[in-house]
ROVOLUM-220571 format. One record per residue (C-alpha): residue number from 1; x, y, z. Coordinates in Angstrom, 1 decimal, m for minus. Layout:
ROVOLUM-220571
nr->NUM; u->X; v->Y; w->Z
...
end
This chain:
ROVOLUM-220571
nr->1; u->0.0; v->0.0; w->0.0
nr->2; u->2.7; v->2.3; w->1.1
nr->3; u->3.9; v->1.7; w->m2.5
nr->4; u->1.2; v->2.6; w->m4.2
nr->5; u->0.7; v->5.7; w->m2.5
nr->6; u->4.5; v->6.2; w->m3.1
nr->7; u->4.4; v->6.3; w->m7.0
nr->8; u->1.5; v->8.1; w->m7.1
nr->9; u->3.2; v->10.8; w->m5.2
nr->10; u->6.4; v->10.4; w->m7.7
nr->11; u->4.2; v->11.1; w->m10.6
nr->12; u->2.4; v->14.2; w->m9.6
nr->13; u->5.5; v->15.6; w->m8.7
nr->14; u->6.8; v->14.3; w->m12.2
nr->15; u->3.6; v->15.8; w->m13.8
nr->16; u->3.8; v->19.0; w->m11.7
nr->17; u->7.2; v->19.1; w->m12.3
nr->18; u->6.9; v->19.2; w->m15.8
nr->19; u->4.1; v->21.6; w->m15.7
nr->20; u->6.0; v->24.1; w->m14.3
nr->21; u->9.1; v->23.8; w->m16.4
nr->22; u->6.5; v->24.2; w->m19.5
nr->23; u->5.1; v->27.4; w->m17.7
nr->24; u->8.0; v->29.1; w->m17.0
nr->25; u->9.7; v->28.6; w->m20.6
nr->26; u->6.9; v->30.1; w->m22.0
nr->27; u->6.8; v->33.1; w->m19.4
nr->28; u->10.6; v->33.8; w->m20.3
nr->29; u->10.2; v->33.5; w->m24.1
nr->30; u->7.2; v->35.7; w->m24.1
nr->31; u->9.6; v->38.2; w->m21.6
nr->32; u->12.3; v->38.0; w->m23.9
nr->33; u->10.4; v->38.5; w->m27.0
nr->34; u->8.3; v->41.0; w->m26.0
nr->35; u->11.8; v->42.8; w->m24.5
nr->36; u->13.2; v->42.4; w->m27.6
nr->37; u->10.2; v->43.7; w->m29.6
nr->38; u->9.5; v->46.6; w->m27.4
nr->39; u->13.5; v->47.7; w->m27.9
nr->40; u->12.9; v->47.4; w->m31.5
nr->41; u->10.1; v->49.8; w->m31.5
nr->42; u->12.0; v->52.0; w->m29.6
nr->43; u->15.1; v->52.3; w->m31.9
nr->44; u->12.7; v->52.2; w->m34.7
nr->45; u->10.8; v->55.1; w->m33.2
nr->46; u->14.0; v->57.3; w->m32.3
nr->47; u->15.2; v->56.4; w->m36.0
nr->48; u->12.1; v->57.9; w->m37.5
nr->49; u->11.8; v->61.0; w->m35.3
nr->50; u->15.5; v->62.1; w->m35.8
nr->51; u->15.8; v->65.9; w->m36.8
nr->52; u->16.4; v->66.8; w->m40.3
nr->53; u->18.2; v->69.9; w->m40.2
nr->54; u->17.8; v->71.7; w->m43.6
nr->55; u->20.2; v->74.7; w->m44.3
nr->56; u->20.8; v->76.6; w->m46.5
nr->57; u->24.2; v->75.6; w->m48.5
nr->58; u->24.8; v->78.7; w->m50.6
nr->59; u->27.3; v->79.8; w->m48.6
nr->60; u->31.3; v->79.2; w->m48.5
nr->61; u->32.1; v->79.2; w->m44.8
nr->62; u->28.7; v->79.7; w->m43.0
nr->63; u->25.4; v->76.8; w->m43.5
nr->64; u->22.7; v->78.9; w->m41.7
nr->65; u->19.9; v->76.7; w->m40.7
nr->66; u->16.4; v->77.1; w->m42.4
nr->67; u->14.4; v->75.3; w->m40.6
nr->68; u->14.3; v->71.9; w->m38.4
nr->69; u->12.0; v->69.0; w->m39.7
nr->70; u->10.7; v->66.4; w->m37.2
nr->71; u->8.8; v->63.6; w->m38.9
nr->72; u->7.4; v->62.5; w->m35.7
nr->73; u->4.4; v->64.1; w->m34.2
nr->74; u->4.1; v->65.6; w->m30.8
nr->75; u->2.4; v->63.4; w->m28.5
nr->76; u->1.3; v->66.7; w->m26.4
nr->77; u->m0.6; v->67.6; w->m29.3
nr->78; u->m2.6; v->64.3; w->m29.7
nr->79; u->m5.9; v->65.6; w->m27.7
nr->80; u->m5.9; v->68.7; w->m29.9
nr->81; u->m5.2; v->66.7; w->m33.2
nr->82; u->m8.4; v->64.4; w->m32.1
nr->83; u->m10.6; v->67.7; w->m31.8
nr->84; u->m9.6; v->68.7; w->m35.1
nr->85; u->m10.2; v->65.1; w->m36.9
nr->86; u->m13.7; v->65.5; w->m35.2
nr->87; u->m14.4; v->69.0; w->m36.9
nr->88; u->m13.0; v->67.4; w->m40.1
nr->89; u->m15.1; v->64.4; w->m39.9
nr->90; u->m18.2; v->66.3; w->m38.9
nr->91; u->m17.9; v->68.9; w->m41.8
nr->92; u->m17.3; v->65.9; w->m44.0
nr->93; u->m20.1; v->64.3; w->m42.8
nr->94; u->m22.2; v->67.8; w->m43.2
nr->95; u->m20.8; v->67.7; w->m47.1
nr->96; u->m19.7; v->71.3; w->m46.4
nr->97; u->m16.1; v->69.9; w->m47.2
nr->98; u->m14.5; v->67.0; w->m49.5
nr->99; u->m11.3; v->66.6; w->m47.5
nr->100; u->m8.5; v->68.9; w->m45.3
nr->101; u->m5.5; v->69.1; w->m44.4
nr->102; u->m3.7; v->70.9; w->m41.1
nr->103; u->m0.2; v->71.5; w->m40.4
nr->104; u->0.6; v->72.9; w->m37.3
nr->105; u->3.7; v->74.4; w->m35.7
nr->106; u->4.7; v->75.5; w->m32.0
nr->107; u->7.8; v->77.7; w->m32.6
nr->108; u->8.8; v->77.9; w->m29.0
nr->109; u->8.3; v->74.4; w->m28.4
nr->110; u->9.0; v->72.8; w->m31.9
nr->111; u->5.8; v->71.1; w->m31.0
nr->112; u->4.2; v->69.7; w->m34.4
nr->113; u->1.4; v->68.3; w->m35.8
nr->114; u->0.1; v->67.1; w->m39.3
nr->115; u->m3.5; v->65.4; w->m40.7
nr->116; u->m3.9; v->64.5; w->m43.8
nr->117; u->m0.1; v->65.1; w->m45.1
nr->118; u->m0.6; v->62.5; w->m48.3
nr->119; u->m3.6; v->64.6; w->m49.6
nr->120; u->m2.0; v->67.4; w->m52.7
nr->121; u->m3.4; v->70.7; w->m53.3
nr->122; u->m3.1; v->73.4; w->m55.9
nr->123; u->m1.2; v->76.1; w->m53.8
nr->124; u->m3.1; v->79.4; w->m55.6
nr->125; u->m2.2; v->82.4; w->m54.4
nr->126; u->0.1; v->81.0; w->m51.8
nr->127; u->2.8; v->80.9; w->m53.9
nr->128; u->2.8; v->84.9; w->m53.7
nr->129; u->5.0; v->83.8; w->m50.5
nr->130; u->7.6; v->82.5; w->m52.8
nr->131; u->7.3; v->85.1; w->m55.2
nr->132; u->8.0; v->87.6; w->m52.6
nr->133; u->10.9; v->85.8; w->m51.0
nr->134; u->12.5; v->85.6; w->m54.4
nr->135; u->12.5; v->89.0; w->m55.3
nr->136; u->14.0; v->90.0; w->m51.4
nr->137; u->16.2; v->87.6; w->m52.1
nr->138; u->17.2; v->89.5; w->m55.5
nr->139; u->17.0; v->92.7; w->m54.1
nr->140; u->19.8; v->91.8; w->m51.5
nr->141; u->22.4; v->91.9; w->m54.5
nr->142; u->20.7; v->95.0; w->m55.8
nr->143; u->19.6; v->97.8; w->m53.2
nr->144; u->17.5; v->99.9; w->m56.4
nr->145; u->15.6; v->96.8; w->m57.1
nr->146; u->12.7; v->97.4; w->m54.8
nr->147; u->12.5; v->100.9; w->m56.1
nr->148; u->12.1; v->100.6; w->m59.9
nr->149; u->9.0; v->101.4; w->m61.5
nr->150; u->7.1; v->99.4; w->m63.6
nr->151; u->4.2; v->100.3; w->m65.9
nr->152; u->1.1; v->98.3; w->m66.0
nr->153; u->m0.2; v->98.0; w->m69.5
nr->154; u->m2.5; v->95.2; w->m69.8
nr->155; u->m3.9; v->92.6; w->m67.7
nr->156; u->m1.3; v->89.0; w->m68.2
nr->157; u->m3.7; v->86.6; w->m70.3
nr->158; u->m1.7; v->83.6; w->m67.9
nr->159; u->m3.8; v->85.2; w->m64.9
nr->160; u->m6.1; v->82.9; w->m63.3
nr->161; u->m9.8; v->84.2; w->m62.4
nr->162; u->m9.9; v->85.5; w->m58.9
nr->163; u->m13.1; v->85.5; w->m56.9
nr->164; u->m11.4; v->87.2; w->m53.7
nr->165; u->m9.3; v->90.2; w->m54.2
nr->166; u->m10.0; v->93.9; w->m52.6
nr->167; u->m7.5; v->96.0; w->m54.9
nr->168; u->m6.2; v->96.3; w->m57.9
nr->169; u->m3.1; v->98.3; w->m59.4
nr->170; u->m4.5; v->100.3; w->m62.8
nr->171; u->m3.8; v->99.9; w->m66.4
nr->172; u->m1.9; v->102.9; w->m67.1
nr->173; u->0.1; v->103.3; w->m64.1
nr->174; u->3.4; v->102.7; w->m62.8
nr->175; u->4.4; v->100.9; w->m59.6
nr->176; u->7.3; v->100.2; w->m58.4
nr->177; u->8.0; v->96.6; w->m57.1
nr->178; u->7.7; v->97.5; w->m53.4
nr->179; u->4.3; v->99.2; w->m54.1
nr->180; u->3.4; v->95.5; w->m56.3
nr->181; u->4.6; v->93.4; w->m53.1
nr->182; u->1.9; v->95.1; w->m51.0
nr->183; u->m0.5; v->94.8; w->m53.8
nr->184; u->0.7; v->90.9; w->m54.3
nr->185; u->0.4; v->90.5; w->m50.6
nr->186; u->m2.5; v->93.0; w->m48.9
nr->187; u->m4.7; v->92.3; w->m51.4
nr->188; u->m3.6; v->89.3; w->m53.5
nr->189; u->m3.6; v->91.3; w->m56.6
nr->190; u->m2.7; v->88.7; w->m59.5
nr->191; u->m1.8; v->91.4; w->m61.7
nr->192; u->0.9; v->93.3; w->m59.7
nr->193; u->1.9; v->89.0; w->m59.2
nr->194; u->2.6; v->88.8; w->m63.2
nr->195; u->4.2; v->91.9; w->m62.9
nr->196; u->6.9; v->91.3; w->m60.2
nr->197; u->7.5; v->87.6; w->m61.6
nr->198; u->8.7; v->89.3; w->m65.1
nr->199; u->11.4; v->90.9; w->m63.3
nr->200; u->12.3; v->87.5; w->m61.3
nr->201; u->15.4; v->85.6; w->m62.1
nr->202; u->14.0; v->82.0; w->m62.8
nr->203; u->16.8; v->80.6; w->m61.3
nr->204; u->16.1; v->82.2; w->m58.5
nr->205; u->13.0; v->80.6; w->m58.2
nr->206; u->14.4; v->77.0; w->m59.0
nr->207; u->17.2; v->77.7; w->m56.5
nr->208; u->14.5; v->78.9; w->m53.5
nr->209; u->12.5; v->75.5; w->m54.2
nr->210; u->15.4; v->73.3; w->m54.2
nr->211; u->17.4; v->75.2; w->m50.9
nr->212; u->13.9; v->74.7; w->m48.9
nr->213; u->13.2; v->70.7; w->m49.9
nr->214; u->11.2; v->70.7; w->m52.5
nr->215; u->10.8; v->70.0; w->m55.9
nr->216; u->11.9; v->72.4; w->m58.5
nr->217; u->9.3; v->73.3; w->m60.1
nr->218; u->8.2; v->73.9; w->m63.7
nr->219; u->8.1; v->78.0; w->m64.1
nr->220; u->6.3; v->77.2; w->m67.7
nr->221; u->3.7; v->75.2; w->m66.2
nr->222; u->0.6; v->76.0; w->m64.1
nr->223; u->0.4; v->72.5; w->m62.7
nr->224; u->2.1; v->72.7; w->m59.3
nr->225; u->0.9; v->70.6; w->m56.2
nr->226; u->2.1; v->70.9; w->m52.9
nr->227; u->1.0; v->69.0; w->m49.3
nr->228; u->0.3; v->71.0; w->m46.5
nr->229; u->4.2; v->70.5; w->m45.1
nr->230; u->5.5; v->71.3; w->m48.1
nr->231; u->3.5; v->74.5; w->m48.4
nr->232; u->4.5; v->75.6; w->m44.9
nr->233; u->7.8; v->75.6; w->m45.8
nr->234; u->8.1; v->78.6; w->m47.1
nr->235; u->6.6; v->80.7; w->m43.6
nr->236; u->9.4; v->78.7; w->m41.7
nr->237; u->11.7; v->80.0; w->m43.5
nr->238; u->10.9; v->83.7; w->m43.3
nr->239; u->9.9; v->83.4; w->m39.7
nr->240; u->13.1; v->82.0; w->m38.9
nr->241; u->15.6; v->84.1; w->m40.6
nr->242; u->17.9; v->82.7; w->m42.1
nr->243; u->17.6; v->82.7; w->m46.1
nr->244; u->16.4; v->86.3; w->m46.1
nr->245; u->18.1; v->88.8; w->m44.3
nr->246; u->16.9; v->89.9; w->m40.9
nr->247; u->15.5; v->93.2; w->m42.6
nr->248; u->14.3; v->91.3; w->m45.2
nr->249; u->11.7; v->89.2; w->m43.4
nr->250; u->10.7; v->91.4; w->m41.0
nr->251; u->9.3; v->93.6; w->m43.7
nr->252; u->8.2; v->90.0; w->m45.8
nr->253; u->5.9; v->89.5; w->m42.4
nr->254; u->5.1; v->92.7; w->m42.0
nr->255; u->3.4; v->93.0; w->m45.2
nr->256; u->1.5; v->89.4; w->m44.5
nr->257; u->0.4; v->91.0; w->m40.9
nr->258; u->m1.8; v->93.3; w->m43.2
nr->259; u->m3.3; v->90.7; w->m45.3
nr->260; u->m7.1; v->92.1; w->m45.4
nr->261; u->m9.1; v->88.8; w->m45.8
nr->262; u->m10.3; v->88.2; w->m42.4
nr->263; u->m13.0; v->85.2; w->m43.6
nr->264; u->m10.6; v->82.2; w->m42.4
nr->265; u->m7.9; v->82.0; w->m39.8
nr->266; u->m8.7; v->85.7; w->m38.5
nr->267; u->m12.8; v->85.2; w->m38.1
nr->268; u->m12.9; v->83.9; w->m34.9
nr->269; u->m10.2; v->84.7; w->m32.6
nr->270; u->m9.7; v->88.4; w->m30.9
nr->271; u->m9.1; v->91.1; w->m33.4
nr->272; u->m5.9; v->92.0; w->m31.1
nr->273; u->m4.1; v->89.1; w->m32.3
nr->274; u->m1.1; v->90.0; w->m34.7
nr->275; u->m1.3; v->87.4; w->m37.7
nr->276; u->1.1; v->87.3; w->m40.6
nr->277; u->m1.0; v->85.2; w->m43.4
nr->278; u->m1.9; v->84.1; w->m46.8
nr->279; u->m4.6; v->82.9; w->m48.4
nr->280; u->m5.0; v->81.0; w->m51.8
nr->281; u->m7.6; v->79.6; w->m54.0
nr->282; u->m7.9; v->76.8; w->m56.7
nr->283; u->m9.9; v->74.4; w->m58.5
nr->284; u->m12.6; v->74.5; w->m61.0
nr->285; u->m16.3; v->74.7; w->m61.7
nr->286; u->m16.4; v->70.7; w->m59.9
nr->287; u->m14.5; v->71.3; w->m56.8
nr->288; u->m13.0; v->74.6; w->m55.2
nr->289; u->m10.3; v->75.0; w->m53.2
nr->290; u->m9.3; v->77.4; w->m50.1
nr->291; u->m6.5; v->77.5; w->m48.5
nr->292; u->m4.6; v->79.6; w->m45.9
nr->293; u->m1.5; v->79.7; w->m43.8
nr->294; u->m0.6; v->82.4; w->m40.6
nr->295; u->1.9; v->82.7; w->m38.3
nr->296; u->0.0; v->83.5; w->m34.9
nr->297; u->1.4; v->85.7; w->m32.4
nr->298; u->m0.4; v->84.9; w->m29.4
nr->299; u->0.4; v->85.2; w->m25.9
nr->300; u->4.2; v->85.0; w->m26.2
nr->301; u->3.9; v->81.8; w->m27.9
nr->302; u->3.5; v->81.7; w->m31.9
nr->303; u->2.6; v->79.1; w->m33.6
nr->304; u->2.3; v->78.7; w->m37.5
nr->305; u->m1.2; v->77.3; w->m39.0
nr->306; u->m1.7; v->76.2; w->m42.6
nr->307; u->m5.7; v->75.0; w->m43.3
nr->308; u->m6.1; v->73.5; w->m47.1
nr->309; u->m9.3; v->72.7; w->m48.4
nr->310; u->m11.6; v->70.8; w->m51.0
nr->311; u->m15.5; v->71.4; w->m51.3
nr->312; u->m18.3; v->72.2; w->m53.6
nr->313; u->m18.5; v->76.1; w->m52.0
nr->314; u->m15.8; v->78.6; w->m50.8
nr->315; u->m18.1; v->80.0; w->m48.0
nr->316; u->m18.5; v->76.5; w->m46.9
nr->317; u->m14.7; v->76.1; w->m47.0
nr->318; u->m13.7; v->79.2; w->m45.4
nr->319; u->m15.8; v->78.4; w->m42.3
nr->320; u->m13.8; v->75.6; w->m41.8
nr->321; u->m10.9; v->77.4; w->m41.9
nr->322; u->m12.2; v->79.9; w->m38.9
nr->323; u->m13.5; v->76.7; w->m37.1
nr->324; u->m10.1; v->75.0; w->m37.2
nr->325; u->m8.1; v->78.3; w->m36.5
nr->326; u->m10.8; v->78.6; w->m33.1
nr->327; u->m10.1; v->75.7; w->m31.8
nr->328; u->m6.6; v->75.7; w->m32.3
nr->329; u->m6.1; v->79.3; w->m30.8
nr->330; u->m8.6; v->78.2; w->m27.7
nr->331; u->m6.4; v->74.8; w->m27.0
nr->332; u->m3.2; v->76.9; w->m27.4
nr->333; u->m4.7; v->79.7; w->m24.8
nr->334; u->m5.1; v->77.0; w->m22.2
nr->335; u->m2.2; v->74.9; w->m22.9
end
């Protein structure tokens, strides 16, 4: 009897025994897997949000920096970036919209976020940015050039039609380019646009495109299309400096601070609020486009904004633009 009860006792701890050794390989393979798996994520997320310092390389001795490009997003920013998927969706949902896009950036933080980066837009009359930072640019190796006068004759048959625009330089009268940048700018006047481009070095324009990141662009071609980081480029740059002189884009922002459309970015937050912005339109008679980028001076803290939009109606579009620019500025006032 004492036998019996003996073995039995030998193989439960046998079958025990085993049961345990089965357990606890599996515990320390799934440990050691899981360890390795969540240090591969982490090199794999610190490879991916690794600065890209772009500078500007024209120089001999001196590679100023233009501006600093983290393709990670801010984690901070993930309850603000929800809030503005939900306006998207809603609008969407609403068919006041087709689709968005919204890049923002928090200059003293280098806090960032993007939705919607894939998504490419016809920039309209935000390229006046670049065609103002060209001719700075040029007038840095020519102090006159800002000063000569130019006479407007006739209306540029490559001008596109323009449903928003205030002012307008006259046929018959001459400008000279600094007077055209505030008509380019202020009031997005495509005429004083063709007028200042005519005097613009192309490769001046091919060398701005390729120094920032992007593409060089066809300058015979009216087919350009740009994502929302992309088209932000070009305020980083001015904001920060360092392709323009100091003069230079102070007076660049300056003259975006006056911008008079106040339907998108500027409708809904206090009329105190410095903001240096552009807007641009696009599309056709089957889908519109607005879009519009501003550099925010609120509360010691700037932050750059750039909305891009696709719907059936401009009105619809632009107060999605104010919506997006509300909430932002709100979060940003409390955060």
């Amino acid at each position: 009897m004492r036998i019996v009860v003996r073995r039995k006792h030998l193989i439960y701890t046998f079958i025990i025994t085993v049961v345990l050794c089965i357990v606890s390989t599996f515990y320390i393979t799934e440990k050691f897997f899981t360890y390795e798996n969540d240090s591969k994520n982490a090199l794999d997320q610190y490879r991916v949000c690794e600065d890209k310092v772009i500078r500007n390389k024209n120089y001999k001795f001196t590679s100023p920096i233009l501006y600093i490009e983290n393709e990670c997003e801010s984690p901070s920013l993930n309850p603000l970036k929800s809030s503005l998927q939900n306006v998207i969706d809603q609008y969407i949902a609403n068919q006041k919209i087709h689709t968005a896009s919204i890049f923002l950036k928090k200059f003293n933080t280098n806090e960032s976020l993007l939705i919607n980066n894939n998504e490419k837009y016809a920039p309209g009359s935000l390229l006046k940015i670049s065609i103002m930072i060209a001719i700075l640019k040029m007038s840095e190796k020519d102090n006159e050039l800002l000063n000569k006068k130019i006479t407007f004759i006739q209306t540029s048959k490559n001008n596109k039609v323009q449903t928003i625009v205030s002012n307008s330089i006259k046929i018959g009268q001459s400008y000279s380019i600094k007077e055209l940048l505030k008509y380019m700018i202020v009031y997005s006047d495509n005429n004083a646009a063709s007028l200042i481009a005519k005097n613009i070095d192309g490769n001046i324009i091919k060398s701005l495109f390729s120094d920032i990141g992007l593409n060089v662009p066809d300058l015979n071609s009216n087919d350009l299309f740009l994502n929302i980081n992309e088209l932000s480029f070009f305020m980083r740059v001015i904001y920060n400096g360092s392709y323009l002189t100091n003069a230079n884009s102070e007076f660049a922002l300056e003259l975006l601070s006056h911008g008079d459309y106040k339907n998108g970015l500027l409708k809904d937050i206090p009329s105190d609020i410095i903001v240096a912005h552009k807007f641009g339109e696009s599309g056709n008679e089957v889908e519109k486009q607005l879009h519009e980028t501003g550099i925010i001076y609120a509360n010691n803290n700037p932050y750059l904004i750039t909305v891009m939009t696709k719907g059936n109606n401009r009105d619809e579009l632009a107060y999605f633009i104010s919506e997006i620019s509300k909430t932002v500025y709100q979060y940003n006032s409390t955060n």
